[in-house]
C-alpha positions as CSV (number, residue, x, y, z in Angstrom):
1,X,14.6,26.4,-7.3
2,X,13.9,24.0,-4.3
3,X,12.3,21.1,-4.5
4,X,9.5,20.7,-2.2
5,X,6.6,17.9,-1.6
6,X,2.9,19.9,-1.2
7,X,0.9,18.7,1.5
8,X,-2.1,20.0,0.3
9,X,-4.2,18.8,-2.7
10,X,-2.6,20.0,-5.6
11,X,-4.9,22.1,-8.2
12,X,-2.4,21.4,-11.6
13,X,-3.4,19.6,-14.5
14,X,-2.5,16.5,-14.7
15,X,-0.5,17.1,-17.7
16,X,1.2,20.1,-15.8
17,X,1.9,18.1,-12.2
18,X,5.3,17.4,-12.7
19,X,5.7,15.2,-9.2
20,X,2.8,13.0,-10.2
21,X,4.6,12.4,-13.7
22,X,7.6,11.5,-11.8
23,X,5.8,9.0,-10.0
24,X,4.3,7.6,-12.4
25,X,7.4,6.9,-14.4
26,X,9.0,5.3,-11.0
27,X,6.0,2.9,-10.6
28,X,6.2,1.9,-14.2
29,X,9.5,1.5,-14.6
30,X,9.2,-0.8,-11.7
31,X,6.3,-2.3,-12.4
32,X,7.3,-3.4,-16.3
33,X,10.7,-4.4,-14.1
34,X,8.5,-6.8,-12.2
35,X,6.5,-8.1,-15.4
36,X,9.6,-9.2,-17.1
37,X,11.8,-10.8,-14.5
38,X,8.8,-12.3,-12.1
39,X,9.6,-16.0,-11.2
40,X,6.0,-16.8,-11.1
41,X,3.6,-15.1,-14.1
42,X,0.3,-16.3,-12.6
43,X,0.6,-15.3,-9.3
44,X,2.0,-12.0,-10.8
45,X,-1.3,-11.5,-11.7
46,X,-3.3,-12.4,-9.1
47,X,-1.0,-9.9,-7.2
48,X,-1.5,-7.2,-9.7
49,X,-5.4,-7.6,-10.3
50,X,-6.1,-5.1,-7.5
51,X,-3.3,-3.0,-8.6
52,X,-4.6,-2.5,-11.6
53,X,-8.2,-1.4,-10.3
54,X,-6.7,1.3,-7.2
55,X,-4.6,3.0,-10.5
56,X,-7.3,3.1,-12.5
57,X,-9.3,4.9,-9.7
58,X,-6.5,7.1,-9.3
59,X,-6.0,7.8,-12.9
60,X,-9.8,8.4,-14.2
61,X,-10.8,10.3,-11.2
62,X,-7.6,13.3,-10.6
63,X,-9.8,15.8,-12.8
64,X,-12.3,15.5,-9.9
65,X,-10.7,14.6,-6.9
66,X,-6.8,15.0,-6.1
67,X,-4.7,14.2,-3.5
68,X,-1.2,15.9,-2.5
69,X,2.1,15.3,-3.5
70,X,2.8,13.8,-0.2
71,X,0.2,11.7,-0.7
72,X,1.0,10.6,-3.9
73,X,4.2,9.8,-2.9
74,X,3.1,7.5,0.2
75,X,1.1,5.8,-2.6
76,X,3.6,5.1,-5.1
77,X,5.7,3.7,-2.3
78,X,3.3,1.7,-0.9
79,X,2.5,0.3,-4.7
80,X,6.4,0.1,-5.1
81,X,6.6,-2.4,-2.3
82,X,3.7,-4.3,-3.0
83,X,4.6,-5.3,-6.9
84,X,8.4,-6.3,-5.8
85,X,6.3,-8.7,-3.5
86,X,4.4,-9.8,-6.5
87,X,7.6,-10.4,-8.4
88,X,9.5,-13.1,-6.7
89,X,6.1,-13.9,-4.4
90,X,6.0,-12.4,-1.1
91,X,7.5,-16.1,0.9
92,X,10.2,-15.6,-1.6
93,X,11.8,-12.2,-1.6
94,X,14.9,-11.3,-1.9
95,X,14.7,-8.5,0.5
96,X,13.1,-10.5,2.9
97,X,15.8,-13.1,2.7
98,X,18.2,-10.9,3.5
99,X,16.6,-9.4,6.3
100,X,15.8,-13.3,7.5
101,X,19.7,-13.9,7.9
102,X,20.8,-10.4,8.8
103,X,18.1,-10.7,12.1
104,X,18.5,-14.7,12.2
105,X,14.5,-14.8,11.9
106,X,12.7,-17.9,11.4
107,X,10.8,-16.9,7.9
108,X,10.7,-14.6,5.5
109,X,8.9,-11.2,7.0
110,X,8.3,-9.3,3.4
111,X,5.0,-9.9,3.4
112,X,4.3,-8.7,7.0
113,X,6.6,-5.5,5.8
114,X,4.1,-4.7,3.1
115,X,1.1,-5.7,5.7
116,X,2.2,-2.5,8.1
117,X,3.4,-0.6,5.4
118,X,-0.6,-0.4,3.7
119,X,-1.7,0.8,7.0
120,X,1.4,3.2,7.7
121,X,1.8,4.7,4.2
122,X,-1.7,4.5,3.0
123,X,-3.8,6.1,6.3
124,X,-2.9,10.0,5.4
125,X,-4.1,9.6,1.7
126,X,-6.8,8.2,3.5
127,X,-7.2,10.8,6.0
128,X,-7.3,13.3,3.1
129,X,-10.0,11.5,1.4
130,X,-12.7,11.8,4.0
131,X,-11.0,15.4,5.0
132,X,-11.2,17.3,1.8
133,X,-12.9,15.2,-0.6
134,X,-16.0,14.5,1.5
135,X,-15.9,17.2,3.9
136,X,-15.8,14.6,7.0
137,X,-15.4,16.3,10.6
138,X,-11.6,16.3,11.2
139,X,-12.1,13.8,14.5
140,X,-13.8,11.4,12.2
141,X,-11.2,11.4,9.2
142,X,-8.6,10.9,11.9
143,X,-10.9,7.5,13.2
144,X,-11.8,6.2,9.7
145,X,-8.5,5.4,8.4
146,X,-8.0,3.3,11.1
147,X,-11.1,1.6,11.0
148,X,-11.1,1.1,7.0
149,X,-7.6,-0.3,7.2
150,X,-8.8,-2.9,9.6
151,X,-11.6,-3.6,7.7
152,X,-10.3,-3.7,4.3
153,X,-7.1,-6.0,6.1
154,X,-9.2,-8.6,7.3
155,X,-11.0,-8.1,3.6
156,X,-8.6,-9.0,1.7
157,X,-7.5,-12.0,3.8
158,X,-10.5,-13.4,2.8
159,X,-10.3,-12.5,-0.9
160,X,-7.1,-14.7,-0.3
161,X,-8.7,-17.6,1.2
162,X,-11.3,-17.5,-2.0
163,X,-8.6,-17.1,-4.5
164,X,-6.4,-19.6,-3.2
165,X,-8.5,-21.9,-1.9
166,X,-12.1,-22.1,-4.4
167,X,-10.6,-20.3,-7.8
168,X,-6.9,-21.3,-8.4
169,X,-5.4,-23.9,-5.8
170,X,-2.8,-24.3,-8.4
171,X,-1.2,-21.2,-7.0
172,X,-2.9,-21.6,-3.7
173,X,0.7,-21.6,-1.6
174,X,2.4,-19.0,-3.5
175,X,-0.4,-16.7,-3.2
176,X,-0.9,-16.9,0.4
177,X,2.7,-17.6,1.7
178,X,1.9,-17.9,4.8
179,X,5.1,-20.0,5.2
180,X,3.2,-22.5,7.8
181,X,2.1,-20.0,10.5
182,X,-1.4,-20.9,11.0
183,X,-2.0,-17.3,12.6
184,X,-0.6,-15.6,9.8
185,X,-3.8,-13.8,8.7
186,X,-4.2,-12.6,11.9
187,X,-1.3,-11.3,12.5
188,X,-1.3,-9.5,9.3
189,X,-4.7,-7.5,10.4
190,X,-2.7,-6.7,12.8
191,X,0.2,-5.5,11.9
192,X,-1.8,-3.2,9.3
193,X,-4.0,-1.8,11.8
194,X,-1.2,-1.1,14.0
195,X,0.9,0.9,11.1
196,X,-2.2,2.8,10.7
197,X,-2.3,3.9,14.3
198,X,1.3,4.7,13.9
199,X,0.7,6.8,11.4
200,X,-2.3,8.7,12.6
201,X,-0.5,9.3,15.7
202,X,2.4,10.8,14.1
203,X,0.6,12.5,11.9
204,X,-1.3,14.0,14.5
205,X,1.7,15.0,16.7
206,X,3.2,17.1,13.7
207,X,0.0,18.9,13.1
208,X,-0.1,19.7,16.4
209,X,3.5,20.7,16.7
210,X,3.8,22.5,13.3
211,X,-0.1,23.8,12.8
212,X,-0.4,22.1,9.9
213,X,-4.0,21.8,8.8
């Protein structure tokens, strides 16, 4: 039997969705991955705090609303990328070592990766949110996404600025990593409101292209 990824909001139990089960055991095994071998425990947690409250939501409210598996799946990459960040911290990952000497950039670029990627991956679960959850008119759950993820970017920069900076300058530098740029919370917003354009626009040219509601 082929394998195939619904775009439409699944109507399985939980205990019977088989993809969702599947991510979910991906996440965690990442996740408890992370917990272990994470070079920093206490910023692991600061990372993770907000984690912990978007699974929840997912979690507690699937009997009411669901989303697709494609959905899902943009979701637990999107969560994927965001706890390896949280592992090493985001100024000093691996990945975006490697990608520092491969392109001969002058810092490490994880963090702006995981920036673009919460407005790339996370605008269609978005999208499907305001479209079949709340019954938004199709032009404004194309606009919202876009607007939230700019919003919610330039949100959480400032979350950042309060935790580092009035709650625990201990970990001030590690949780920021904002490796000297001075304009690197701007650039940030950016770079997540631009991945959710990206993603809108594509999104849009398939439905188009395909007819797919």
């Amino acid at each position: 039997m082929a394998f195939t990824v619904a775009i439409s909001p699944s109507r399985v139990p939980f205990q019977k969705n088989y993809f969702l089960w599947l991510c979910l055991i991906v996440f965690f095994s990442i996740w408890i991955n992370t917990l272990i071998y994470t070079t920093d425990i206490n910023n692991w947690m600061l990372e993770n705090t907000l984690t912990f409250i978007f699974l929840g939501f997912l979690l507690f409210s699937y009997r009411k609303y669901t989303f697709s598996d494609l959905s899902y799946l943009l979701i637990t990459v999107y969560l994927c990328l965001h706890i390896y960040g949280a592992k090493y911290t985001y100024a000093e990952n691996p990945l975006g070592y490697w990608l520092k000497e491969v392109f001969d950039s002058s810092r490490n670029h994880y963090d702006r990766i995981v920036h673009f990627s919460f407005g790339f991956l996370l605008a269609y679960p978005m999208r499907e949110l305001f479209l079949r959850w709340l019954k938004y008119p199709t032009l404004v759950s194309w606009i919202l996404p876009i607007e939230i993820t700019l919003s919610i970017s330039a949100f959480y920069e400032l979350i950042e600025w309060a935790v580092a900076d009035v709650f625990f300058k201990e970990q001030g530098a590690a949780y920021l990593g904002t490796q000297g740029d001075i304009w690197d919370a701007q650039k940030d917003i950016f770079l997540a409101f631009s991945g959710a354009i990206l993603a809108t626009t594509i999104v849009s040219t398939l439905k188009r292209a395909f007819k797919i509601y």
